[in-house]
N, CA, C and O atoms as CSV, one atom per row, in Angstrom:
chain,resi,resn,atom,element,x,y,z
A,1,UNK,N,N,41.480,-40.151,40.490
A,1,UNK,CA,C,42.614,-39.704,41.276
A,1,UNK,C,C,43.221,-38.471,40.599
A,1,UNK,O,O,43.308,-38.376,39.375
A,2,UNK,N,N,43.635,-37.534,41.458
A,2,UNK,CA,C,44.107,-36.086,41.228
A,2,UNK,C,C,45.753,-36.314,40.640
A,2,UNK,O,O,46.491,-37.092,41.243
A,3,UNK,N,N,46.161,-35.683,39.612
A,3,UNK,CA,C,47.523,-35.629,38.897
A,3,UNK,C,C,47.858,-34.068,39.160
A,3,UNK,O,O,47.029,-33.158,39.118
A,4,UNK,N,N,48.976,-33.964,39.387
A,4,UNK,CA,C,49.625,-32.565,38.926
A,4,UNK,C,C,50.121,-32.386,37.647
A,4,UNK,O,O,50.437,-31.274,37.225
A,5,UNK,N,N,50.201,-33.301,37.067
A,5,UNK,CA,C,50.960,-32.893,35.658
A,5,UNK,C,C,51.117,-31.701,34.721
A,5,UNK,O,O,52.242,-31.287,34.441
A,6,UNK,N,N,50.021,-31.143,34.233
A,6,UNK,CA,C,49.800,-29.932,33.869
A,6,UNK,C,C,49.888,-28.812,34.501
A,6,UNK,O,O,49.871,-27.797,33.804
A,7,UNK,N,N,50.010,-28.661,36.013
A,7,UNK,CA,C,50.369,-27.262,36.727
A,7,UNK,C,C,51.948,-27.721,36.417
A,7,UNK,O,O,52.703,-26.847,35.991
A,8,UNK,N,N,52.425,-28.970,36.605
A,8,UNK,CA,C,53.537,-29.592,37.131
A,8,UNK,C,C,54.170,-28.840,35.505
A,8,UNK,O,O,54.803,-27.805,35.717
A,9,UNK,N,N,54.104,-29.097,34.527
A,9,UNK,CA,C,54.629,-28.890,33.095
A,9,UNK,C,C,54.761,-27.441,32.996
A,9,UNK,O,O,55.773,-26.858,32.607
A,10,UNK,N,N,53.922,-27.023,33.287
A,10,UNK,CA,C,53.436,-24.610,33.448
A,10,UNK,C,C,54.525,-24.629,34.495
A,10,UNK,O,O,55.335,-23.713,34.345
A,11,UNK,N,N,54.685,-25.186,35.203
A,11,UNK,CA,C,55.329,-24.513,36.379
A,11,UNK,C,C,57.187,-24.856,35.290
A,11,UNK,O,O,57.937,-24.179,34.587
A,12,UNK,N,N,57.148,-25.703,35.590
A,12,UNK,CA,C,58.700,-25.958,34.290
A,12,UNK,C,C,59.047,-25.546,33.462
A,12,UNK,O,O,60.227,-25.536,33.113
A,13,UNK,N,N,57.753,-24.885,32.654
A,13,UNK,CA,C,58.169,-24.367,31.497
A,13,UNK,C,C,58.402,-23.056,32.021
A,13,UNK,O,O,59.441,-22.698,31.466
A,14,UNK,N,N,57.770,-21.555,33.264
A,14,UNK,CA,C,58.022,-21.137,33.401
A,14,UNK,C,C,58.945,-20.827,33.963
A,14,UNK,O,O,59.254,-19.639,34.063
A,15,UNK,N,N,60.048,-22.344,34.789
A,15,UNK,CA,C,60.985,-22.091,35.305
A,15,UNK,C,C,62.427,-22.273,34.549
A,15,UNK,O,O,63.608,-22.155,34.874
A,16,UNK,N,N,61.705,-22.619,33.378
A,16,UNK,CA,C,63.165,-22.560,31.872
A,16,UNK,C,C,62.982,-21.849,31.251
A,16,UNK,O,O,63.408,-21.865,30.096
A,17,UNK,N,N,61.936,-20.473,31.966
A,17,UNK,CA,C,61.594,-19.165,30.550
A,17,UNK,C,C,61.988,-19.365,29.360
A,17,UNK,O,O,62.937,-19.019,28.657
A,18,UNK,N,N,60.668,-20.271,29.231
A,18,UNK,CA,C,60.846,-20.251,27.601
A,18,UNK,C,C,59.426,-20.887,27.145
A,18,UNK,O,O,58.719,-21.431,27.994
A,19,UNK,N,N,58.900,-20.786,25.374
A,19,UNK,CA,C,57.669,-20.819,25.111
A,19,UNK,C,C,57.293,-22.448,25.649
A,19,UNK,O,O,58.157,-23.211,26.080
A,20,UNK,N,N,55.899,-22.782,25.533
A,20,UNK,CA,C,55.509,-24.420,25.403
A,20,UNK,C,C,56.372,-24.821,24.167
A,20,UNK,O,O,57.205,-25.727,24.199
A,21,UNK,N,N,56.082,-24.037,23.045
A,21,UNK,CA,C,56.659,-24.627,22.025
A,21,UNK,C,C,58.189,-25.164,22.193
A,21,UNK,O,O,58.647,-26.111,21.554
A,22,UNK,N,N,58.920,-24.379,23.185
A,22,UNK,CA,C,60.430,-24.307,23.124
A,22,UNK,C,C,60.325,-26.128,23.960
A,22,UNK,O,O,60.710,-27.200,23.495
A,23,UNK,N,N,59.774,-25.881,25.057
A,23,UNK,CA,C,59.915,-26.915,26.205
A,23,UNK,C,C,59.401,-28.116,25.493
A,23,UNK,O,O,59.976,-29.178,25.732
A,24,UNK,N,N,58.238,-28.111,24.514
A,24,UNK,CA,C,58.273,-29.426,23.640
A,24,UNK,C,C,59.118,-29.961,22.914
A,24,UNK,O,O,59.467,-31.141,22.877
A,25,UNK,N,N,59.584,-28.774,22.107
A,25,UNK,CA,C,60.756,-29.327,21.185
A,25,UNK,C,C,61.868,-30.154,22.064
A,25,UNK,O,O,62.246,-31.273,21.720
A,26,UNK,N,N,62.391,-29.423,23.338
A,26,UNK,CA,C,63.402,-30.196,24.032
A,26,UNK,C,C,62.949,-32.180,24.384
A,26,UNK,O,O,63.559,-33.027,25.036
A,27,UNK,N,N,61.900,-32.240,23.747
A,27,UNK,CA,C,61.520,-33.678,24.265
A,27,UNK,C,C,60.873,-34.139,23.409
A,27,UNK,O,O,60.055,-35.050,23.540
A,28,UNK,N,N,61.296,-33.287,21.940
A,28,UNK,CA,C,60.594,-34.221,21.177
A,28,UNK,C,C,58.893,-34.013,20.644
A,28,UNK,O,O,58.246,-34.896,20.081
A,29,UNK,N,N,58.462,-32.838,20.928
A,29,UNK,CA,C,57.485,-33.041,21.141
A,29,UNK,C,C,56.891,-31.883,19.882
A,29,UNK,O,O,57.490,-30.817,19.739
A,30,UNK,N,N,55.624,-32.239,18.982
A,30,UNK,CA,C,55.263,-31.270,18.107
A,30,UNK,C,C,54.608,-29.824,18.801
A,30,UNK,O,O,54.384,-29.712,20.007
A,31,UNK,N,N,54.358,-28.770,17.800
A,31,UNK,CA,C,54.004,-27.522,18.166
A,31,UNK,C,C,52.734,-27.915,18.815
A,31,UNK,O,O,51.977,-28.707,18.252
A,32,UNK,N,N,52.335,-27.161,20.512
A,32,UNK,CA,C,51.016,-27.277,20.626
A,32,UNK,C,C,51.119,-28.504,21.706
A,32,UNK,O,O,50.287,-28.484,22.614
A,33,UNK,N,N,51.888,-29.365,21.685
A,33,UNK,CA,C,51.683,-30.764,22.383
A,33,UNK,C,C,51.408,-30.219,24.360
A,33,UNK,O,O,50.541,-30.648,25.122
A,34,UNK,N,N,52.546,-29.143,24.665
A,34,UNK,CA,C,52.483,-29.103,25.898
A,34,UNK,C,C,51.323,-28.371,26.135
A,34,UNK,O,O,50.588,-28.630,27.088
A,35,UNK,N,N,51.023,-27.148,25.048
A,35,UNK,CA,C,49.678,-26.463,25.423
A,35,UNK,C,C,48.609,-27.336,26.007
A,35,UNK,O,O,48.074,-26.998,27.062
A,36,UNK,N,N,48.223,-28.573,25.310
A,36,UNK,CA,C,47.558,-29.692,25.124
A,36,UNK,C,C,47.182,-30.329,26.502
A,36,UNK,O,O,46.071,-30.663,26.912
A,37,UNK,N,N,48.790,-30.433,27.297
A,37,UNK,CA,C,48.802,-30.709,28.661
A,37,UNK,C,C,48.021,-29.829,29.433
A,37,UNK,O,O,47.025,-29.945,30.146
A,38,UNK,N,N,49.014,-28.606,28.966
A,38,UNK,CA,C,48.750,-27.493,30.457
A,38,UNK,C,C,46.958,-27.649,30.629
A,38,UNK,O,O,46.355,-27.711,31.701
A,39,UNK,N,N,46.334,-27.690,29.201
A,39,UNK,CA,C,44.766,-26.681,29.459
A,39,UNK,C,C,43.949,-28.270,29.884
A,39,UNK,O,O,42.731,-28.427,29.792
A,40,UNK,N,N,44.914,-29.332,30.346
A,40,UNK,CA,C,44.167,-30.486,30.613
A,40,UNK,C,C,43.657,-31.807,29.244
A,40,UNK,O,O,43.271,-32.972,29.343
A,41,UNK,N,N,43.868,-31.028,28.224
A,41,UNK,CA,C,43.146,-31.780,27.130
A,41,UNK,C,C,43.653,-33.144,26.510
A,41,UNK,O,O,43.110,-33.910,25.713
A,42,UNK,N,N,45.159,-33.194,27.290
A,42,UNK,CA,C,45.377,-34.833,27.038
A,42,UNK,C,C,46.770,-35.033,28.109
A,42,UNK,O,O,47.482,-34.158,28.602
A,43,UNK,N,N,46.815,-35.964,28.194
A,43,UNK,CA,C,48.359,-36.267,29.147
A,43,UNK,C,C,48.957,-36.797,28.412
A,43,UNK,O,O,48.505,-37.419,27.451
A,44,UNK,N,N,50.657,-36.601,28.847
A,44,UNK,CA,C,51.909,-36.736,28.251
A,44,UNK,C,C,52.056,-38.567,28.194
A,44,UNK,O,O,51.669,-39.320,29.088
A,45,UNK,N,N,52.525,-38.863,27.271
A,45,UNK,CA,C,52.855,-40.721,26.729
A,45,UNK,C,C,53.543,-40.733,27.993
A,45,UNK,O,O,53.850,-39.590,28.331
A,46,UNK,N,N,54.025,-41.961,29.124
A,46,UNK,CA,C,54.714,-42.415,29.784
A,46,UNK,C,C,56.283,-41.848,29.533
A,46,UNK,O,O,56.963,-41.353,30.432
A,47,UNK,N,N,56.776,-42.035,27.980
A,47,UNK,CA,C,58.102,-41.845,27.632
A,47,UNK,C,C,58.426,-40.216,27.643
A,47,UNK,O,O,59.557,-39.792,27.878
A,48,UNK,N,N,57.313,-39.375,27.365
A,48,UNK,CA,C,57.569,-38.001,27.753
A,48,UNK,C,C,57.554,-37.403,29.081
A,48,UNK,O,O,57.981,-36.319,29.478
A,49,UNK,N,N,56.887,-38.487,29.754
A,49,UNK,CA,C,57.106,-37.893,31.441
A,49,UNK,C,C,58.437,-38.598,31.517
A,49,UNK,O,O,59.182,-38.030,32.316
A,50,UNK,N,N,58.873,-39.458,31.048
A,50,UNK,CA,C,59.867,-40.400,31.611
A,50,UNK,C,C,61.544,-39.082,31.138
A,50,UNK,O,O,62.629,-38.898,31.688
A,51,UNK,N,N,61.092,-38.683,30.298
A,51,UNK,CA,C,62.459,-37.906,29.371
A,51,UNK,C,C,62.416,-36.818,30.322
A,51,UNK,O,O,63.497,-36.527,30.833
A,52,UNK,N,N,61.023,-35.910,30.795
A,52,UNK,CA,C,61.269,-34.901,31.380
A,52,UNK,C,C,61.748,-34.578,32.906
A,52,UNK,O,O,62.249,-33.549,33.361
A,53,UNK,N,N,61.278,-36.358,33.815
A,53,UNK,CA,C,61.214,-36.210,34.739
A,53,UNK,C,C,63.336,-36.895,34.658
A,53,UNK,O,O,64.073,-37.036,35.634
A,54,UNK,N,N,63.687,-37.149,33.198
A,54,UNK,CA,C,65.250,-37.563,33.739
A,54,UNK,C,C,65.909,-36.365,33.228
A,54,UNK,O,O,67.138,-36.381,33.280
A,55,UNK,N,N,65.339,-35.323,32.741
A,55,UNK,CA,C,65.780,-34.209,32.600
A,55,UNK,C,C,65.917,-32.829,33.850
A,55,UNK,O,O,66.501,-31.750,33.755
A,56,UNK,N,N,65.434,-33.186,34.532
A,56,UNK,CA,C,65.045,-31.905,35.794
A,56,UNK,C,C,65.468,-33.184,36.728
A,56,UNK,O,O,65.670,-32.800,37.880
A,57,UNK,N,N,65.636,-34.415,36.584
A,57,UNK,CA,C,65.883,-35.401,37.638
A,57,UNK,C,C,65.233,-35.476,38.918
A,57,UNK,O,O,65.819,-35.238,39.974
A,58,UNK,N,N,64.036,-35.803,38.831
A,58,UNK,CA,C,62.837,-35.471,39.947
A,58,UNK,C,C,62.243,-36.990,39.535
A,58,UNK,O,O,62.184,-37.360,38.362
A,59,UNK,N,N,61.921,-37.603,40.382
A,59,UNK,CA,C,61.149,-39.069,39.987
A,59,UNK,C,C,59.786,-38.484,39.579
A,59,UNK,O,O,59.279,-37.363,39.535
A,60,UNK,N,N,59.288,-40.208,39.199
A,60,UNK,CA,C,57.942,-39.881,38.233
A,60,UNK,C,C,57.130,-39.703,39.347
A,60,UNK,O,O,56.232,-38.861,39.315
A,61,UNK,N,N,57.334,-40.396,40.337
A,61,UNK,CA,C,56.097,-40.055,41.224
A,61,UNK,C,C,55.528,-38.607,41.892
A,61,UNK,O,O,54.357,-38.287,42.099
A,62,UNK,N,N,56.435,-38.049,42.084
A,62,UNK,CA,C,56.305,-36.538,42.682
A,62,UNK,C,C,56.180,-36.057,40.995
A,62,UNK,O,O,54.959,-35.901,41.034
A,63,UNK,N,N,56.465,-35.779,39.845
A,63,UNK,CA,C,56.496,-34.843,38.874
A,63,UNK,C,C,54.800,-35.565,39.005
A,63,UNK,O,O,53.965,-34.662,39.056
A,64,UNK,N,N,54.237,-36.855,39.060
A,64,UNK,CA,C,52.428,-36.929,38.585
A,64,UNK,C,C,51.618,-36.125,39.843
A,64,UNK,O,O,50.648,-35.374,39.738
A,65,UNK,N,N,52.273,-36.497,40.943
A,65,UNK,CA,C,51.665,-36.758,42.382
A,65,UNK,C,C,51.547,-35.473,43.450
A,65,UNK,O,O,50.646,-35.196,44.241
A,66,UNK,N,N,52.888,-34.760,43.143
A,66,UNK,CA,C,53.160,-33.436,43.793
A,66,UNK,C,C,53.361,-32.019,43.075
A,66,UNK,O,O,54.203,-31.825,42.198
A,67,UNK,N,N,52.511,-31.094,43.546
A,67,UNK,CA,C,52.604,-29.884,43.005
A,67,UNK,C,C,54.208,-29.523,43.168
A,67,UNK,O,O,54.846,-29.771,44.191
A,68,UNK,N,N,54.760,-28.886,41.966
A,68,UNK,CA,C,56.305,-28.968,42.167
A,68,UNK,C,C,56.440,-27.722,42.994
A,68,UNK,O,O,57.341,-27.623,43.827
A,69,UNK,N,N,55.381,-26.571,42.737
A,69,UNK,CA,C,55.922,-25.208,43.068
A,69,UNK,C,C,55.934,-25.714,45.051
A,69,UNK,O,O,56.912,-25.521,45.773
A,70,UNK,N,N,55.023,-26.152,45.377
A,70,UNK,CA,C,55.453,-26.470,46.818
A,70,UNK,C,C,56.704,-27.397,47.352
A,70,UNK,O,O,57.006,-27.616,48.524
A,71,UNK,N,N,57.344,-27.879,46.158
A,71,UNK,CA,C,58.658,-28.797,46.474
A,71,UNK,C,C,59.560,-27.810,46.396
A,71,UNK,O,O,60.468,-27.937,47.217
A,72,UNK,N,N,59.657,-26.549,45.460
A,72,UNK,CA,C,60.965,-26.215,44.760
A,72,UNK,C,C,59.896,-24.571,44.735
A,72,UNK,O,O,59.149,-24.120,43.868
A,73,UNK,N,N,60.156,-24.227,45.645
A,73,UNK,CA,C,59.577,-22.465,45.863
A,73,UNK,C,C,60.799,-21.863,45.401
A,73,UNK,O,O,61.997,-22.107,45.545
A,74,UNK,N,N,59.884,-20.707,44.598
A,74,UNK,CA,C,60.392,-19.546,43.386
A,74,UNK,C,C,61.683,-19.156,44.552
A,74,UNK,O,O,62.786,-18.907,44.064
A,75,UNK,N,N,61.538,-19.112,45.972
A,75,UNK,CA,C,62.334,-17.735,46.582
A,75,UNK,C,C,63.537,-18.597,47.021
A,75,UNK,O,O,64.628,-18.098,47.296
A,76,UNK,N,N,63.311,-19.743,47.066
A,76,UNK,CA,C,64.810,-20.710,47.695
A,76,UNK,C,C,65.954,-20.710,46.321
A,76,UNK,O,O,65.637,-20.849,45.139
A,77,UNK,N,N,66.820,-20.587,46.661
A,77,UNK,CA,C,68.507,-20.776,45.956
A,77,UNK,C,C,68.194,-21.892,45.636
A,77,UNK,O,O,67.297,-22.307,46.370
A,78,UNK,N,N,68.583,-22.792,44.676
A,78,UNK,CA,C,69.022,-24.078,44.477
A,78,UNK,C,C,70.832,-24.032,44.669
A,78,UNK,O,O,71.668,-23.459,43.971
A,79,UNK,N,N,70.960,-24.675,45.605
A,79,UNK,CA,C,72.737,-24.509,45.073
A,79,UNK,C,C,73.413,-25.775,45.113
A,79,UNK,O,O,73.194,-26.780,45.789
A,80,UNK,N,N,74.358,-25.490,44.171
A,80,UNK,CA,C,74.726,-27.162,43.706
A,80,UNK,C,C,74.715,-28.181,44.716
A,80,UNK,O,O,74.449,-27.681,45.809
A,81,UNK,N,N,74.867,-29.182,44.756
A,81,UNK,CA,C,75.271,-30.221,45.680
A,81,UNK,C,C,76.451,-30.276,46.306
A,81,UNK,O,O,77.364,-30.002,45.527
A,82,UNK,N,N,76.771,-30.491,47.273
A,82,UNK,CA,C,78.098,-30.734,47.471
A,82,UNK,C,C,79.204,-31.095,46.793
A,82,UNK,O,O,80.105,-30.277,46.610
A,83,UNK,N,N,79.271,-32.247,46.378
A,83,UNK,CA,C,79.972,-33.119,45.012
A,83,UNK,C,C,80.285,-31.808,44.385
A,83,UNK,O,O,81.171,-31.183,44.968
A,84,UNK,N,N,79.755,-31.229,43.308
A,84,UNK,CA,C,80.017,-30.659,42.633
A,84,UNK,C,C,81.283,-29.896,43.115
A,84,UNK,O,O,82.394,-30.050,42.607
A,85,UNK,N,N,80.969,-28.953,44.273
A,85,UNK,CA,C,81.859,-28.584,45.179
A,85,UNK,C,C,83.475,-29.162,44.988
A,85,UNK,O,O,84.578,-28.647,44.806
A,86,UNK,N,N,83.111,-30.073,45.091
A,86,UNK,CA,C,84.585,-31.162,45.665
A,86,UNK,C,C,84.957,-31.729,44.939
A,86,UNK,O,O,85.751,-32.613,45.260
A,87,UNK,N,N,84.636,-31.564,43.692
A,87,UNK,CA,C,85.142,-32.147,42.357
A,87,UNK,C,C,86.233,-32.444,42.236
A,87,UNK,O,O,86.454,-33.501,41.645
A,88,UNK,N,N,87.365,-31.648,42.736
A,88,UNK,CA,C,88.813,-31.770,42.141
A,88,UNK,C,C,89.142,-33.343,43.524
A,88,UNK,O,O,89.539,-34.505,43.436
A,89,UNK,N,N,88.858,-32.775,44.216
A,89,UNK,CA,C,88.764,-33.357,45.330
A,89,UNK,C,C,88.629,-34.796,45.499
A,89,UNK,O,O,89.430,-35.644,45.893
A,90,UNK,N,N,86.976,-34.891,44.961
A,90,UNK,CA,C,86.767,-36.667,44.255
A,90,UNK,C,C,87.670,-37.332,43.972
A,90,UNK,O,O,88.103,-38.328,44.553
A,91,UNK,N,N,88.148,-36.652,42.730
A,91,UNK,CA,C,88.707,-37.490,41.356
A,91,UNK,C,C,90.454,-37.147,41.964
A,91,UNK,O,O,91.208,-37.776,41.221
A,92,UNK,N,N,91.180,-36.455,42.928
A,92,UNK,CA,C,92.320,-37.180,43.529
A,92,UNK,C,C,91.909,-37.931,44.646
A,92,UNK,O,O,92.971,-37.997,45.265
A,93,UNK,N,N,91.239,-38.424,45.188
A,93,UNK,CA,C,90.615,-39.494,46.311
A,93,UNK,C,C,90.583,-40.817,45.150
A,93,UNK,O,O,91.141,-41.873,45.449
A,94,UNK,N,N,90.007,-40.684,44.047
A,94,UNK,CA,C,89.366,-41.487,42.781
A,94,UNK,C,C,91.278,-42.355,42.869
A,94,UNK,O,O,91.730,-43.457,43.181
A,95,UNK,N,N,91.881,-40.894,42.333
A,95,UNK,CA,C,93.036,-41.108,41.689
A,95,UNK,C,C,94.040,-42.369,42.712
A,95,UNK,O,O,94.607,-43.387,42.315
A,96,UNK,N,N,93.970,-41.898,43.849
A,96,UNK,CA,C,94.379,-42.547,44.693
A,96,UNK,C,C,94.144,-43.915,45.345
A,96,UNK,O,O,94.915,-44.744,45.830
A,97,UNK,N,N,92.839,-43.866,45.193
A,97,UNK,CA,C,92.507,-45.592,45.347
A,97,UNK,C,C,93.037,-46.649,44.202
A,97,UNK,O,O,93.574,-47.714,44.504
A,98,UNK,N,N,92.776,-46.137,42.602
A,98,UNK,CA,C,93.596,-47.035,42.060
A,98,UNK,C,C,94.634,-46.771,41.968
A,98,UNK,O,O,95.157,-47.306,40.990
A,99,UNK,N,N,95.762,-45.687,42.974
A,99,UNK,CA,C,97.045,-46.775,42.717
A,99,UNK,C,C,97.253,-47.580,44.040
A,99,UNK,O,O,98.226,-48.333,44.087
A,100,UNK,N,N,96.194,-47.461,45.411
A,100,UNK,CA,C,96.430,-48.104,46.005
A,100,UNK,C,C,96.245,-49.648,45.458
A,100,UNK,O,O,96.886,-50.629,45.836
A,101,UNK,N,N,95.170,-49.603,44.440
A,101,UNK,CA,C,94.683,-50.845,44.371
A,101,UNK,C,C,95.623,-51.683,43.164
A,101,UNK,O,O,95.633,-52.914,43.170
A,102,UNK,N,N,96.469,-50.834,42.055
A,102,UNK,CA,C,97.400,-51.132,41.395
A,102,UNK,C,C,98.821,-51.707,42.110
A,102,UNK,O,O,99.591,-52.477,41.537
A,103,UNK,N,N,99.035,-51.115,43.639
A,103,UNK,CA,C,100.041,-51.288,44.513
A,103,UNK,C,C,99.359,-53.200,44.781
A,103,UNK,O,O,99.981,-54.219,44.483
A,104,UNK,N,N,98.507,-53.152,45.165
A,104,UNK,CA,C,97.853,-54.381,46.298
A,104,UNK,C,C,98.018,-55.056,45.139
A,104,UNK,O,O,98.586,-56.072,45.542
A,105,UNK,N,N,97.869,-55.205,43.644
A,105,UNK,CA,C,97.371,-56.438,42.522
A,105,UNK,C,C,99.381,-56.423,42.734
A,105,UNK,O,O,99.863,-57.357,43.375
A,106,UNK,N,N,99.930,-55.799,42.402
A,106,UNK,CA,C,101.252,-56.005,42.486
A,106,UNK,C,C,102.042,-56.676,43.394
A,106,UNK,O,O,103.091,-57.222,43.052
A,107,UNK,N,N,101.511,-56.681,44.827
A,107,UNK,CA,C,102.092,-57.414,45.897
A,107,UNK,C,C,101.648,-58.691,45.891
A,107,UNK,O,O,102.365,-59.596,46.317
A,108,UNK,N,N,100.251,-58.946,45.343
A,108,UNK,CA,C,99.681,-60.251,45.453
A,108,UNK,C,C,100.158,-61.181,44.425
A,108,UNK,O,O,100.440,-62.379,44.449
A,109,UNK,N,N,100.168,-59.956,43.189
A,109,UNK,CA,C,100.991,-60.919,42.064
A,109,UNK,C,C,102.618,-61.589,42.348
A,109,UNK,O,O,102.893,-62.772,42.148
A,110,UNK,N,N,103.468,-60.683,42.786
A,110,UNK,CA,C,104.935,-61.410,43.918
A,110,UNK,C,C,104.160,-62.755,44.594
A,110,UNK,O,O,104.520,-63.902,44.325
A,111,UNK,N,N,103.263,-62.505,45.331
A,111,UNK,CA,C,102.871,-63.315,46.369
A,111,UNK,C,C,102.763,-65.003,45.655
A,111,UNK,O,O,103.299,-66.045,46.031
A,112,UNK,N,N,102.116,-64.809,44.841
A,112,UNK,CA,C,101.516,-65.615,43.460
A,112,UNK,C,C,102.984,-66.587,43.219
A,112,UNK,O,O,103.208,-67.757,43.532
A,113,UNK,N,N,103.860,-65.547,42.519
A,113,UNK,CA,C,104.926,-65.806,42.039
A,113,UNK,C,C,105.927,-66.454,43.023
A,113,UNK,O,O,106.641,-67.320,42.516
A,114,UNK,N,N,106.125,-66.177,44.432
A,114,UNK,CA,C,106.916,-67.016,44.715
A,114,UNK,C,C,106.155,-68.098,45.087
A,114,UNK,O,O,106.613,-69.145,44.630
A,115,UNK,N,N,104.976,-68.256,45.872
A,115,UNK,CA,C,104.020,-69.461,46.065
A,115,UNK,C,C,104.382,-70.385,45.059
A,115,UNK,O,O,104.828,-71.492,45.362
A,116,UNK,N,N,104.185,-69.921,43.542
A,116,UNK,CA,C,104.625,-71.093,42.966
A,116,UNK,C,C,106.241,-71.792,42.549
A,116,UNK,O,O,106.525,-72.959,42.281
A,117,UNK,N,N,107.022,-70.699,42.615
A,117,UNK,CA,C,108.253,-70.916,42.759
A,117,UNK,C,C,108.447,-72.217,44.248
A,117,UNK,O,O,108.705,-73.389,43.977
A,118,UNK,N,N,108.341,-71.933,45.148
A,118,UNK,CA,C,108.121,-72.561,45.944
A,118,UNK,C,C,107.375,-73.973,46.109
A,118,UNK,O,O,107.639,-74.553,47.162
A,119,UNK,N,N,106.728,-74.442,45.475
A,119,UNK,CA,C,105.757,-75.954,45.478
A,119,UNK,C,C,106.147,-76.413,44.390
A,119,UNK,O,O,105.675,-77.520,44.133
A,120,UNK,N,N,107.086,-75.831,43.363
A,120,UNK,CA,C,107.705,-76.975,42.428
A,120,UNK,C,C,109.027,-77.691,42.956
A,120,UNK,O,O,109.556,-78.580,42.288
């Protein structure tokens, strides 16, 4: 069965311009290790696909299975996600649910409190 891995690794390393050597070191990896990949002559341990594919955040199956340059073409923008966008945004939506939810533990706790006031 056919792997991409080694176009898949060339294509990454040229899209973090920078040497094999550089893109190994980021994972740990000795001088030479990715060369190793690219020219076919051995494949990456499970835990080095596993580090790289949570580094670029792409599952394992497409980084073995799919040529990346046809997922992620040189000429398309990547642009952030939305979220990112709306950041401030989130985190007062965030802000706001717990004090709704600080409001609700407070009414229930009264609730609590006279219930038992009440049945003694």
């Amino acid at each position: 069965m056919t792997n991409h891995i080694p176009e898949n690794i060339s294509y990454l390393v040229n899209r973090m311009n920078c040497s094999q050597n550089e893109f190994g070191a980021m994972f740990g990896l000795n001088n030479g290790a990715i060369n190793s990949y690219v020219v076919k002559k051995a494949l990456p341990k499970i835990e080095t696909i596993q580090k790289i594919c949570t580094y670029f955040e792409i599952s394992i199956d497409d980084f073995i299975n799919k040529p990346m340059g046809e997922m992620f073409p040189k000429n398309v923008v990547q642009e952030p996600k939305d979220d990112y966008k709306r950041e401030s945004e989130i985190i007062e939506l965030l802000k706001q649910s717990l004090q709704d939810k600080d409001k609700i533990i407070a009414s229930l706790e009264r609730e609590l409190a006279a219930y038992r006031s009440n049945s003694k």
